[in-house]
N, C-alpha and C positions, 0 to 999 in steps of 0.2 A: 343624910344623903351624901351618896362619893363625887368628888369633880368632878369624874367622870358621866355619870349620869347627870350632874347639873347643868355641865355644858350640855351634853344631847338634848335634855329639855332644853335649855335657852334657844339651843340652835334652829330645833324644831318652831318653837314660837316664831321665831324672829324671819323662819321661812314663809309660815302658814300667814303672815301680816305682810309682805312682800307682795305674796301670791291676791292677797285681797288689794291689796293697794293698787297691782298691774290689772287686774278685771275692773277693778272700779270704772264706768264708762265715763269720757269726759263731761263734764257741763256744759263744755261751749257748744253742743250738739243736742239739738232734739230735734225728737222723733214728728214726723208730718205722716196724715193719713191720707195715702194714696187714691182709695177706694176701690182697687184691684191687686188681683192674685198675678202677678206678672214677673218677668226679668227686667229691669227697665234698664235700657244698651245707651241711654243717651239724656242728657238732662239740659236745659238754654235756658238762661234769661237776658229779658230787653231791658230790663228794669230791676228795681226790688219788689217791684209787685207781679210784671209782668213774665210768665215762665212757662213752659212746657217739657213732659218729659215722656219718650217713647220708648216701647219695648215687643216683646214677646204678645203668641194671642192678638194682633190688632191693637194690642192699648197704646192709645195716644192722648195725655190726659192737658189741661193745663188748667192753671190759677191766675187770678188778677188781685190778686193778696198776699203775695208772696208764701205762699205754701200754705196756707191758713185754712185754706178749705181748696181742694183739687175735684175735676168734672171731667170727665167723660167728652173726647171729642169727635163728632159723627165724621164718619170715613164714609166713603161709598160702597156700598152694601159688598160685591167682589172683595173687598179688602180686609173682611171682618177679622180673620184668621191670619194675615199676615204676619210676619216677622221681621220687627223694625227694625233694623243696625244703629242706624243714625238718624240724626235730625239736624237741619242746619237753617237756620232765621238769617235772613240777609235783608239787605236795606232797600226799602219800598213797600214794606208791607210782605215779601216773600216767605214763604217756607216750602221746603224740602226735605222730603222723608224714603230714606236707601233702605231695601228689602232685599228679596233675592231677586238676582241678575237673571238675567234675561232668557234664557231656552232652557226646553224642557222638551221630552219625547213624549210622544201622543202614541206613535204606533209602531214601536223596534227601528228607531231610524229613519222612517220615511217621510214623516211629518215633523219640521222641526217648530215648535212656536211660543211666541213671546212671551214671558211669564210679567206681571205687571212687576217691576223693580225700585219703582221712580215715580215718587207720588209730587206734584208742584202746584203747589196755592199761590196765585201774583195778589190775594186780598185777607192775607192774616188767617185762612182759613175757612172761609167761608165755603168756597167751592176748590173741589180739585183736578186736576187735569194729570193724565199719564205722559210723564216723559219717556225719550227713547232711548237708551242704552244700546249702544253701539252690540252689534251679532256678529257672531263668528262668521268666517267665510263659508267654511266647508265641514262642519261638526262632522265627527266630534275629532278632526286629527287636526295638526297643525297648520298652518299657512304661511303664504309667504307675504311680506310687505310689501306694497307694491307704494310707490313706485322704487324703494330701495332693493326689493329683491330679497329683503333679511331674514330669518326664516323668527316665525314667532310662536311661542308654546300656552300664550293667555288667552287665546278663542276656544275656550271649552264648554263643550255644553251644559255644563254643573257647575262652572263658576259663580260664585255668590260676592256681589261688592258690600265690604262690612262696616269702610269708614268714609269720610267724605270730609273736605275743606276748600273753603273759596277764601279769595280774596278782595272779593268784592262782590257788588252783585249781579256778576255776569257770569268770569272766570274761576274755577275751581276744576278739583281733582275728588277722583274717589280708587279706591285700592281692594284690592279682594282675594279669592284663591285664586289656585296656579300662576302667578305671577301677575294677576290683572292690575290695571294703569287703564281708568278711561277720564277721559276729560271734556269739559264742557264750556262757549267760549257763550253761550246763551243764557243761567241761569238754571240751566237743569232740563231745556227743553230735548235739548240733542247732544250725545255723546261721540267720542270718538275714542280707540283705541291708543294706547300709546305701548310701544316697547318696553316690556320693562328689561329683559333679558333675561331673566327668571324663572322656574316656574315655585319658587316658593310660596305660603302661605303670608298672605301682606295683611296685616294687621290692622295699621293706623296710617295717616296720612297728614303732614302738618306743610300748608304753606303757607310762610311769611310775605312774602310779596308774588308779583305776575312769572317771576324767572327763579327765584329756587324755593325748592321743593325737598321733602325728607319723607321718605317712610320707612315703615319700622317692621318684622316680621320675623318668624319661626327662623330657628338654628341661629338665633343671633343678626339675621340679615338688618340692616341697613343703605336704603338706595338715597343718593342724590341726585337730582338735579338742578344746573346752575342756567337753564336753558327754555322754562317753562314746562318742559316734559318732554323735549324732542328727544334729549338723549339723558339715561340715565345710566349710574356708574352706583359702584357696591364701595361701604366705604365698612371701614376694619373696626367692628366696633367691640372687639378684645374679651365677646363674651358669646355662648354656643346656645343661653338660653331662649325661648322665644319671646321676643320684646311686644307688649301688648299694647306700648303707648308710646310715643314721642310727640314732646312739647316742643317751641322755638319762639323764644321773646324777639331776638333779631335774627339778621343773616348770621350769627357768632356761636351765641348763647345758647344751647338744648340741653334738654336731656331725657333719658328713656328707661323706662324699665317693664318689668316682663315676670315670667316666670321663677321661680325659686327664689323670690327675694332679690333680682337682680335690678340695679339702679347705674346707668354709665352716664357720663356728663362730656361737652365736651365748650368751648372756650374759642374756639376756630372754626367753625362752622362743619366741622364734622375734620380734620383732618386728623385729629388725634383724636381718641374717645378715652376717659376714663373711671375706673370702677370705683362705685363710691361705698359704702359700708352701711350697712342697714339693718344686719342680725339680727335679719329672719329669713326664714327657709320657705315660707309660706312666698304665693304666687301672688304679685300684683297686675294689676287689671285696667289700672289709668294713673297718669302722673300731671300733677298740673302745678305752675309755676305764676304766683302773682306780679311779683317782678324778681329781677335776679340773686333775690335774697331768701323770698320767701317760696316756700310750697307745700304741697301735700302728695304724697301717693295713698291710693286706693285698694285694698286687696280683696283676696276670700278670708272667709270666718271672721267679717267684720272688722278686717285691720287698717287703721287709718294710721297715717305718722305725719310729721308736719317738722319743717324746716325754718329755721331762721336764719342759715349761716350757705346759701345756694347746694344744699347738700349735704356738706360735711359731717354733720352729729344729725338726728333723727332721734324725735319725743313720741312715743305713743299719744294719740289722744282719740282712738279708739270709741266709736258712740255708744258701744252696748250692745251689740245685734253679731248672731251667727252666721246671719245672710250673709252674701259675696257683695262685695261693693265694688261698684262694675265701672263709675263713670263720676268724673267733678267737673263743679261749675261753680268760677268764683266773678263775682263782679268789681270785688276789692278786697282788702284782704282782712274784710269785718261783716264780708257777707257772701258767704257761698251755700252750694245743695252738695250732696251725695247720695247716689239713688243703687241700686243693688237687687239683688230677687227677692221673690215674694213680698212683691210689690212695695219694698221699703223705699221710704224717702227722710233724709235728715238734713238740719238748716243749721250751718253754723252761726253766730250770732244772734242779736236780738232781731 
């Protein structure tokens, strides 16, 4: 046999066991049985036992075993078909579950009315109550703020809110298309609109405390607020992809990532943002941070990666699955979910 063909075979082998070794799915991840066909957009836990996770179709599932066996939770009948965004567990027993926003046309324009958006349990779930998500003025064209006069492009009648974050159990935000910012100073019972100055698609929403505020959205956008949401300001975050997630440990600390593999950090509370290196092309879908050292991003075709160094290098540790992996939830950083379509659910840890 020539060198030359020996190398081609060596080199050949030594690709084809590379290529086995990157698919190999991690161990620290298995697989949990949903019991639905679903996208699931959202996943919480209170506990290592206690957890729920919502999606597409009406499914709203949860366990009291930490994933071990997952049920089916009854919605009110109108809801069966809904489409969850979000779900958010706040302290007293609350939960809160974001669908599509609020108007929808009955008759070319003449009838404008409320589509249910805003689902609110004050008892763990037991019963649910419709919250109100703040309407447009005058659908479907723009309005002006009163009492500032300012003119604003987020009252539209197809607007959908897709993310949501409080900071307690009263105060929170939620974010959507055409620039929407509504906020709620009750708990989810009644919204208000806020400015965003936008009309881009707003993705995610992360607030740290009652006065600033980050979201994150298409073309690279980034809003802050340092003000509760009276006013918000676009901050330069050095990249054109659309950001599908932003995290924030303190007022300093975030970071965000999005489309094409895109991951930015920033160290100042957004005044500089920058690009961190991740080499991959594939789209992430959620970013989550257990503290300023460690995290994970989330992608499609089942790509997970995981940090120990606040960003900088990035490990595959990938569970095995083709599905999109839409959403994380860690409670420390020896026990977390990751939930994705077709109705996948994986538990890192024992």
């Amino acid at each position: 046999m020539s060198l030359s063909k020996f190398t081609l075979i060596l080199t050949m082998l030594l690709f084809a066991a590379s290529a086995r070794l990157e698919s190999e799915p991690s161990p620290d991840w298995k697989a949990q049985s949903s019991g639905v066909l679903a996208r699931f957009n959202s996943v919480i836990f209170i506990d290592e036992k206690r957890g729920w996770a919502a999606g597409s179709n009406g499914a709203l599932i949860v366990t009291d075993d930490g994933g071990s066996n997952w049920r089916k939770h009854r919605l009110p009948q109108n809801q069966a078909g809904s489409n969850w965004r979000d779900l958010a567990i706040l302290p007293g027993g609350r939960a809160i579950l974001l669908g599509e926003l609020g108007i929808f046309n009955r008759d070319a324009g003449t009838d404008w009315s409320e589509r249910i958006a805003i689902l609110l349990s004050e008892d763990g779930g037991g019963k649910w109550i419709e919250g109100r998500p703040a309407r447009p003025v005058s659908p479907p064209s723009s309005a002006l703020d009163e009492p500032s006069k300012k003119s604003v492009f987020n009252r539209t009648p197809d607007s959908v809110l897709v993310r949501t974050s409080f900071v307690d159990g009263l105060m929170g935000w939620a974010c959507g298309e055409g620039g929407t910012i509504q906020a709620t100073m009750d708990g989810g019972r009644t919204w208000q609109f806020q400015n965003s100055r936008v009309r881009k698609l707003l993705l995610d929403v992360k607030a740290v405390d009652e006065r600033n505020i980050w979201i994150a959205g298409s073309g690279g956008t980034i809003l802050y607020s340092k003000d509760g949401g009276l006013n918000w300001n676009e901050q330069r975050s050095g990249v054109t992809a659309a950001l599908r997630s932003i995290r924030f440990i303190d007022s300093k600390r975030g970071w965000a990532a999005g489309a094409d593999g895109a991951i930015i950090a920033t160290t100042d509370g957004g005044l500089r943002w920058a690009t961190l290196k991740s080499d991959q092309s594939q789209s992430f879908n959620d970013i989550f941070f257990i503290n300023p050292e460690e995290g994970w991003v989330a992608g499609d075709r089942g790509l997970l990666l995981h940090t120990i160094d606040g960003g900088r290098t990035w490990e595959d540790q990938s569970p095995g699955t083709r599905s999109n992996l839409t959403r994380l939830f860690f409670l420390n950083p020896k026990c977390g979910w990751v939930v994705g379509t077709n109705g996948s659910i994986f538990k890192f840890g024992e």
